[in-house]
C-alpha positions as CSV (number, residue, x, y, z in Angstrom):
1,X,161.2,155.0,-119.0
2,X,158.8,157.5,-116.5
3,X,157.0,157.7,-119.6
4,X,156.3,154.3,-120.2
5,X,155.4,153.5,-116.7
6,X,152.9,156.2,-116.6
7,X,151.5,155.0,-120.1
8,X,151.4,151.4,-118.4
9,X,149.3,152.7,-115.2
10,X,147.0,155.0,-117.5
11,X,146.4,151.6,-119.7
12,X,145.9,149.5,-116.6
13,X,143.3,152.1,-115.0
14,X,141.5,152.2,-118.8
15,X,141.1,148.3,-118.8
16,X,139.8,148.0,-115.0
17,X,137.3,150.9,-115.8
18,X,135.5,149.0,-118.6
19,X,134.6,145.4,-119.8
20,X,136.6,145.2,-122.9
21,X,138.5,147.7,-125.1
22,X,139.3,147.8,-129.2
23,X,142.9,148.3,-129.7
24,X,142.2,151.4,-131.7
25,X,139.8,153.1,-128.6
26,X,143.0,152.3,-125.9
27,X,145.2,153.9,-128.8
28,X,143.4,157.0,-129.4
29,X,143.1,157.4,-125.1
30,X,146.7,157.0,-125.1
31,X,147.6,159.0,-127.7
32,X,149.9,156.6,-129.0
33,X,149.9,153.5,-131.8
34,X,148.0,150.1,-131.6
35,X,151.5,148.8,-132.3
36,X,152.5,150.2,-128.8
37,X,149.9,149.2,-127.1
38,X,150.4,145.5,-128.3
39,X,153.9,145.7,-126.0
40,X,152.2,147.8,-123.5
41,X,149.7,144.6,-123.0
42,X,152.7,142.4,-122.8
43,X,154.6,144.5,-120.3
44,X,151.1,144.5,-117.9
45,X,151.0,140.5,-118.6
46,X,154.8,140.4,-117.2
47,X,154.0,142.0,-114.6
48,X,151.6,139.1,-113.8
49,X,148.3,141.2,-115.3
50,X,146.5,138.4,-117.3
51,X,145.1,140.5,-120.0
52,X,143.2,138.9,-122.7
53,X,143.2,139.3,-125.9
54,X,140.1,138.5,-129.0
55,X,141.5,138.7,-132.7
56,X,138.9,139.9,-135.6
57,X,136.6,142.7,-135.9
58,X,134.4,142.7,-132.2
59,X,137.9,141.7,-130.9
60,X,139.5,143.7,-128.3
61,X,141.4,143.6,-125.0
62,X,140.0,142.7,-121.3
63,X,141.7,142.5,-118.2
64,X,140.7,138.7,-116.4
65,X,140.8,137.2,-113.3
66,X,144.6,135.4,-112.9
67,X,145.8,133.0,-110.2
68,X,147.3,136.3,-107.9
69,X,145.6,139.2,-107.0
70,X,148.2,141.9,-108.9
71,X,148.1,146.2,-107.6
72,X,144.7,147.4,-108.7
73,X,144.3,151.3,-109.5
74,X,141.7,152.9,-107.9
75,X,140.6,156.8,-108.2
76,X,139.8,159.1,-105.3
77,X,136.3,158.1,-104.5
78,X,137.0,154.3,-105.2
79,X,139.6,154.4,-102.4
80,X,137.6,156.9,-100.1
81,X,134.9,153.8,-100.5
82,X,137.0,150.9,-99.9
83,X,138.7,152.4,-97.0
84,X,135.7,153.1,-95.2
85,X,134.2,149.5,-96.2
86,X,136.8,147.9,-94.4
87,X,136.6,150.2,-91.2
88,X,133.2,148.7,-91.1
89,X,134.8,145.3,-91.5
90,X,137.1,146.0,-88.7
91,X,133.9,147.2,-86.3
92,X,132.8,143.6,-86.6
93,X,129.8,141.4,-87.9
94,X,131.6,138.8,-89.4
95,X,133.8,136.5,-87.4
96,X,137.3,136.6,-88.1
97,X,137.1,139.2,-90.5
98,X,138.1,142.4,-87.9
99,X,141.9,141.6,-88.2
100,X,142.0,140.9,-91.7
101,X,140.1,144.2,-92.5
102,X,142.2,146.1,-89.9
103,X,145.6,144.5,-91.7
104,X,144.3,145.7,-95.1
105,X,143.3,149.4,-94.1
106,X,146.8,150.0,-92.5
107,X,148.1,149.1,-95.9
108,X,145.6,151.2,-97.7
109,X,145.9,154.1,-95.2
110,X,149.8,154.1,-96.0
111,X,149.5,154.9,-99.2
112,X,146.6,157.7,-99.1
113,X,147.3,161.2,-100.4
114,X,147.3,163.3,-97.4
115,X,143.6,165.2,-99.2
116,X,142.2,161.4,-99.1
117,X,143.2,160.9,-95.4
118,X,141.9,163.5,-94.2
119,X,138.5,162.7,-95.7
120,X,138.4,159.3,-94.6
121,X,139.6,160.3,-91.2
122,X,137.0,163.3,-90.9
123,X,134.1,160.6,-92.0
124,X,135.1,158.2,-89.3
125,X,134.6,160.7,-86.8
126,X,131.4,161.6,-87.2
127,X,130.1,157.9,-88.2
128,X,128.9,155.7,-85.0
129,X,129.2,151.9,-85.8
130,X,126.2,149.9,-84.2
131,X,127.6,146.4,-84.4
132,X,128.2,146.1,-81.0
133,X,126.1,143.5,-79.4
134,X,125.2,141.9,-82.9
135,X,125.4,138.2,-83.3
136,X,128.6,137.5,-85.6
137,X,128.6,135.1,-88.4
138,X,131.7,132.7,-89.5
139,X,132.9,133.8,-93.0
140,X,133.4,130.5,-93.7
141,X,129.3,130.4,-93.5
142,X,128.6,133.3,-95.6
143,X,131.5,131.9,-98.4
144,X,129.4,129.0,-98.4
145,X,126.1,130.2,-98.7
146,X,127.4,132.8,-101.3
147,X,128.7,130.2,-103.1
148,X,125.5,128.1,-103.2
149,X,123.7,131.4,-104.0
150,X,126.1,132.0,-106.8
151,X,125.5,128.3,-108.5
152,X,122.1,127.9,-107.9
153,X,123.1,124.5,-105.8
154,X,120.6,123.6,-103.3
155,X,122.1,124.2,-99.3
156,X,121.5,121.6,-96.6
157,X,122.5,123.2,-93.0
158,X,121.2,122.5,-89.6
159,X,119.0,125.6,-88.2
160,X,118.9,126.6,-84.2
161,X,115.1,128.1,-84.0
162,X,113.3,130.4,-81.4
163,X,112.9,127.3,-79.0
164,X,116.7,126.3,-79.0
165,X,116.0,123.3,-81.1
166,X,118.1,122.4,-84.1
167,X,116.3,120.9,-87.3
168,X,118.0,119.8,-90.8
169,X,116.6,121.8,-93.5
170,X,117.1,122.0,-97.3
171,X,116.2,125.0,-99.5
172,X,117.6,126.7,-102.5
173,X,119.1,129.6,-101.8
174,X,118.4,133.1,-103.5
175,X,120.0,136.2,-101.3
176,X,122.2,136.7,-98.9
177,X,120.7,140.2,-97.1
178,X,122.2,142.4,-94.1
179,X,119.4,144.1,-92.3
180,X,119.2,145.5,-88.7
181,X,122.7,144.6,-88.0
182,X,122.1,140.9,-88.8
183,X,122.7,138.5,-91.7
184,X,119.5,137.1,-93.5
185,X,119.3,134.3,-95.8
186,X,116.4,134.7,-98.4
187,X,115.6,130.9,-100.2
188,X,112.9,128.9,-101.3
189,X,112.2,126.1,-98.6
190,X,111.6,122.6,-100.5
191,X,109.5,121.3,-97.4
192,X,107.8,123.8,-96.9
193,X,107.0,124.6,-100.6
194,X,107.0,128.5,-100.2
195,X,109.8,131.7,-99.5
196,X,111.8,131.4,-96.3
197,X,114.0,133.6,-94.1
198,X,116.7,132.4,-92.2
199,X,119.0,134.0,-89.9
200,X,122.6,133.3,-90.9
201,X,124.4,133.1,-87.2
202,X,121.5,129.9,-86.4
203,X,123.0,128.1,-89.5
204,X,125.3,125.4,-89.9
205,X,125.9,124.5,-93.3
206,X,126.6,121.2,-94.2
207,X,128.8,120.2,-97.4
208,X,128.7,119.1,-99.7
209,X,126.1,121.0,-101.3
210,X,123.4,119.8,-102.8
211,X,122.1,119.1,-106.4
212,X,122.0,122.3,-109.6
213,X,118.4,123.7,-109.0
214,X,116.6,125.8,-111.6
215,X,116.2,129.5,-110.5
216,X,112.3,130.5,-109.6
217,X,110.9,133.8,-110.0
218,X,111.8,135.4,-106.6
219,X,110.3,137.9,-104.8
220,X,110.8,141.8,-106.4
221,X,112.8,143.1,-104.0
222,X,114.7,140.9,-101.7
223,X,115.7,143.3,-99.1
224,X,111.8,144.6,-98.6
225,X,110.8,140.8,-98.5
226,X,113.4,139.9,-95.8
227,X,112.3,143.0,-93.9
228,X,108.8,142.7,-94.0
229,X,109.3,139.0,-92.3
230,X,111.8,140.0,-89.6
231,X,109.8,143.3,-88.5
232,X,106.7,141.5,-87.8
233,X,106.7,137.2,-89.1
234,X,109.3,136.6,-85.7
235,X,107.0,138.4,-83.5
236,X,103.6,136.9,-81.5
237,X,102.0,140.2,-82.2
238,X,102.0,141.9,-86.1
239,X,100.1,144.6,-86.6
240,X,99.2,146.7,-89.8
241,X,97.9,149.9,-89.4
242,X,96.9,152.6,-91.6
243,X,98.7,156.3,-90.0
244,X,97.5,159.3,-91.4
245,X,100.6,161.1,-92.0
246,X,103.3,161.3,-95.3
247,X,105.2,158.2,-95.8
248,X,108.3,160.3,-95.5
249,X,107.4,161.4,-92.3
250,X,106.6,158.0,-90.2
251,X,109.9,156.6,-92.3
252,X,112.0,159.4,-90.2
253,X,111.1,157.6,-87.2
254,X,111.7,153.9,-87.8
255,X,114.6,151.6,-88.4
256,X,115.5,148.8,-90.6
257,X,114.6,145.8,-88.3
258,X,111.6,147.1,-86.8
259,X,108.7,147.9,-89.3
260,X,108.6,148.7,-93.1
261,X,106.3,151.5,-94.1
262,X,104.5,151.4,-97.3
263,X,103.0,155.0,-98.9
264,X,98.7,155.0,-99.7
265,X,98.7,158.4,-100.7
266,X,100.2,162.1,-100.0
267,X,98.3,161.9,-96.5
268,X,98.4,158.2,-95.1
269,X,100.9,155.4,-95.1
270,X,100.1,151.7,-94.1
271,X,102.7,150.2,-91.0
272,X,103.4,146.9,-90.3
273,X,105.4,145.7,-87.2
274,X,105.6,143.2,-84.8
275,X,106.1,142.7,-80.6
276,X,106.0,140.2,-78.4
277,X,103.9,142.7,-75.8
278,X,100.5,143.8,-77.1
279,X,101.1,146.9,-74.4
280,X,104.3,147.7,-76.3
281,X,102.7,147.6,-79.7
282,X,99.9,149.6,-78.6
283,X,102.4,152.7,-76.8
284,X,104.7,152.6,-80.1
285,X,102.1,153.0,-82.5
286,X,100.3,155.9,-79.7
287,X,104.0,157.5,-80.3
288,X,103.9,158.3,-83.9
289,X,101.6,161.5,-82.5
290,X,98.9,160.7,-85.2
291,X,95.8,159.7,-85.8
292,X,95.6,155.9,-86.8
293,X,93.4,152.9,-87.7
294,X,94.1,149.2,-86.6
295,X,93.7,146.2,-89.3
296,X,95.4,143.7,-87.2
297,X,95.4,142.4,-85.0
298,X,92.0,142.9,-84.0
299,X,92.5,142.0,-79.8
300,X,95.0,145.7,-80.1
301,X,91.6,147.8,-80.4
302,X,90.5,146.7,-76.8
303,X,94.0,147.0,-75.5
304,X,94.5,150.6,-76.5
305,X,92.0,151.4,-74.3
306,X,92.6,149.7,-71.4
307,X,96.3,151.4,-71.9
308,X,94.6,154.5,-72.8
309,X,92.6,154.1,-69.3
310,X,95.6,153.0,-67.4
311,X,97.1,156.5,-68.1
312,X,94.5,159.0,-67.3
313,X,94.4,157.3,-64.1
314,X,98.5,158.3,-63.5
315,X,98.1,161.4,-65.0
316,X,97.3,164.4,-62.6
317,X,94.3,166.1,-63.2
318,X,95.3,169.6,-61.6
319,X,92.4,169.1,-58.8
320,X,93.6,168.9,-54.8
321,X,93.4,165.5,-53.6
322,X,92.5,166.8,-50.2
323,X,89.3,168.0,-51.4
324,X,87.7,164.8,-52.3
């Protein structure tokens, strides 16, 4: 009987590592007949597994979705990965997820080897969580946008912009994208006729959703796309400035949310950012310690150097004041 129910978990793990198995590749992994693992499959689908079979000669086994979520098997770095995942969930972000995720890592924790524990103990202890302070989104707002996402069905939601005001909007949706602690929505605005970026926590989705749309060709990297709009698009003030450093080097010292650096060659990199202050634009690019040159926006040139003036005059020149 042990070594049947070890067969069975060995199967199980087999058919949740890949797509679809032959009966003759899960045989020769087992060791044992197809004949055996014909009632092998039957024993997983009484134990509510739904396990689905294809007859004929690209046939095979394949482990579906069923109508209750039955044990999964997961392997050291899988559960390493999934218990740190919902620690993250339990720091916050998304509304009414923190308890859920803290109820599911207790159960997960419980069962840990001690060697797993200890590593996901050890990681949260050196990890720093920076939701605090972040705007929270309703999962039953993400579910919906997902959803829409997923079936290419347009999304009709009420939007809170910059000035407070609330306006009805239509687009079809394309990403859902977490960036600087904040949920993005990346779609294609129908009014508007062009790619949009919406914050998440200012929507208010309204059901039901609207008609099947087509899928464009979207931008080539989503993520770049949304941060290239929220760095500098939100912002009075964008700036795009050649530095004439490494990429790698300027990239050390920013963040997601606050400007995207793009590589020219081994010795300059081009930065775009944004601030509502042309005085604070002009001190954090004067930070990176490097020699630059401005493209936009061409009223920063003339501010530099009034800044530039501002601070030799606070800065001591080592002569006695009393002598003049």
């Amino acid at each position: 009987m042990l070594e049947t129910s070890a067969r069975l978990l060995r199967l199980l793990s087999l058919l949740q590592a890949r797509r679809e198995w032959s009966g003759a590749q899960l045989a020769e992994r087992l060791e044992v007949t197809t004949r055996t693992v014909r009632r092998d499959v039957d024993r997983l689908r009484g134990l509510g597994y739904p396990v689905h079979a294809t007859s004929g000669t690209a046939g095979g086994y394949r482990l579906g979705a069923g109508a209750e979520l039955p044990p999964l098997l997961l392997d050291d770095e899988e559960a390493v990965a999934v218990a740190l995942c919902l620690r993250t969930g339990a720091s916050g972000g998304v509304a009414g997820m923190a308890e859920t995720a803290t109820r599911a890592l207790a159960k997960l924790e419980q069962v840990l080897p001690s060697r797993l524990r200890h590593r996901v103990q050890a990681t949260e202890a050196i990890a720093v969580s920076q939701q605090e302070g972040a705007p929270t989104v309703a999962q039953a707002v993400l579910t919906a946008i997902g959803a829409a996402c997923r079936d290419h069905e347009r999304l009709r939601f009420g939007y809170t912009g910059h000035d407070g005001r609330v306006g009805r909007r239509e687009v079809e949706p394309y990403r859902l994208v977490h960036l600087a602690r904040r949920w993005y929505l990346l779609a294609w605005d129908t009014e508007r006729d062009d790619w949009r970026t919406f914050r998440v926590d200012r929507m208010a989705p309204r059901v039901p959703t609207g008609l099947r749309f087509t899928p464009r060709e979207p931008p080539r990297d989503a993520a770049a796309y949304v941060a290239r709009g929220v760095t500098s698009g939100v912002y009075r003030h964008q700036a795009v400035v050649t530095l004439y450093a490494p990429a790698e080097r300027i990239a050390e010292y920013t963040t997601q949310g606050t400007a995207t650096v793009e590589a020219v060659d081994d010795t300059r990199c081009v930065l775009r950012t944004g601030f509502a202050s042309l005085d604070a634009l002009a001190v954090y690019i004067a930070l990176f310690g490097v020699e630059f040159e401005i493209h936009e926006p061409p009223e920063l040139a003339p501010r530099l150097r009034e800044v530039a003036e501002r601070l030799l005059r606070a800065a001591p020149d080592g002569r006695d004041a009393s002598a003049t």
